[in-house]
C-alpha positions as CSV (number, residue, x, y, z in Angstrom):
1,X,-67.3,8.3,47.7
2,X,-66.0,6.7,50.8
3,X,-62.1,6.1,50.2
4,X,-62.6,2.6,51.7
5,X,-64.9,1.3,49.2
6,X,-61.8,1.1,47.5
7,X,-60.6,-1.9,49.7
8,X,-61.7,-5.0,48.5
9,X,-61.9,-8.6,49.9
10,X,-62.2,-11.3,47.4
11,X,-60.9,-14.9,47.5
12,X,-60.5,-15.1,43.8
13,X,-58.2,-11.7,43.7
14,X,-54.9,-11.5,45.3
15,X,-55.1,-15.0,47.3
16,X,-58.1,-12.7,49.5
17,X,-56.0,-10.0,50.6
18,X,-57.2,-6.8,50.6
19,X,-56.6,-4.9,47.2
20,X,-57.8,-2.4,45.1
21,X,-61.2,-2.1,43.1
22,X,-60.7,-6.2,42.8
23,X,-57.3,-5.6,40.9
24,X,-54.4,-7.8,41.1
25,X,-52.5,-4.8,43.4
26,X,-53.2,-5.9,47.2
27,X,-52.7,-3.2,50.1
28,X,-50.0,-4.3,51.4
29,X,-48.1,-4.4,48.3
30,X,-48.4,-0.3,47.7
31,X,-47.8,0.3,51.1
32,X,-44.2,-1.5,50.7
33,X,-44.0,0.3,47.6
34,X,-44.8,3.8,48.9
35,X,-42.4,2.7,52.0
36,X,-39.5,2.0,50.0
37,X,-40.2,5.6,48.7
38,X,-41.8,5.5,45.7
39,X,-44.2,8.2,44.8
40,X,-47.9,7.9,43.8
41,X,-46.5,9.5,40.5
42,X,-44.0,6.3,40.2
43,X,-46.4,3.8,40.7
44,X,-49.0,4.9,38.7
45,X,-46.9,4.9,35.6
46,X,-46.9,1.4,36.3
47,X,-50.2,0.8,37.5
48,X,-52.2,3.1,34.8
49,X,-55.2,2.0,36.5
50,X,-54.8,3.2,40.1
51,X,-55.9,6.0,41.1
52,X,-54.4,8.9,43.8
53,X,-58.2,7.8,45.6
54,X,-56.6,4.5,46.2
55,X,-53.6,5.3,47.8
56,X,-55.2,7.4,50.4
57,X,-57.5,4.5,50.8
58,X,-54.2,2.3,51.6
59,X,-53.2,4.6,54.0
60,X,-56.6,4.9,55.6
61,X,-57.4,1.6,55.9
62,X,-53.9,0.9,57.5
63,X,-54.3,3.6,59.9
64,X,-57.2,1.5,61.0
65,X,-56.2,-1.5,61.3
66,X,-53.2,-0.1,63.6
67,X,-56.1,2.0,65.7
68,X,-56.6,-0.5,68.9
């Protein structure tokens, strides 16, 4: 499965910002988590739902948006 199938634009979840599978955990909000240095590990025990497949889709999807 393509990692960025994992990025998902809806209007009714997270005010339309990119997040994951249509969950209420946008992008931008585990890259400032992962930023401020928290693991995968960390966030998942918070997120049971997320997957490791989702974070490398953050970071993929970043790295593209950054590619001009």
């Amino acid at each position: 499965m393509e990692v960025l199938t994992r990025i998902t634009l809806n209007p009714e979840v997270c005010n339309g910002r990119p997040s994951i599978r249509n969950q209420q955990v946008s992008v931008s909000m585990l890259l400032e988590m992962m930023a401020e240095g928290q693991t995968p590990d960390q966030i998942m025990s918070n997120f049971p739902f997320l997957e490791k497949e989702d974070f490398q889709a953050c970071l993929r999807y970043a790295a593209r948006l950054t590619n001009f």
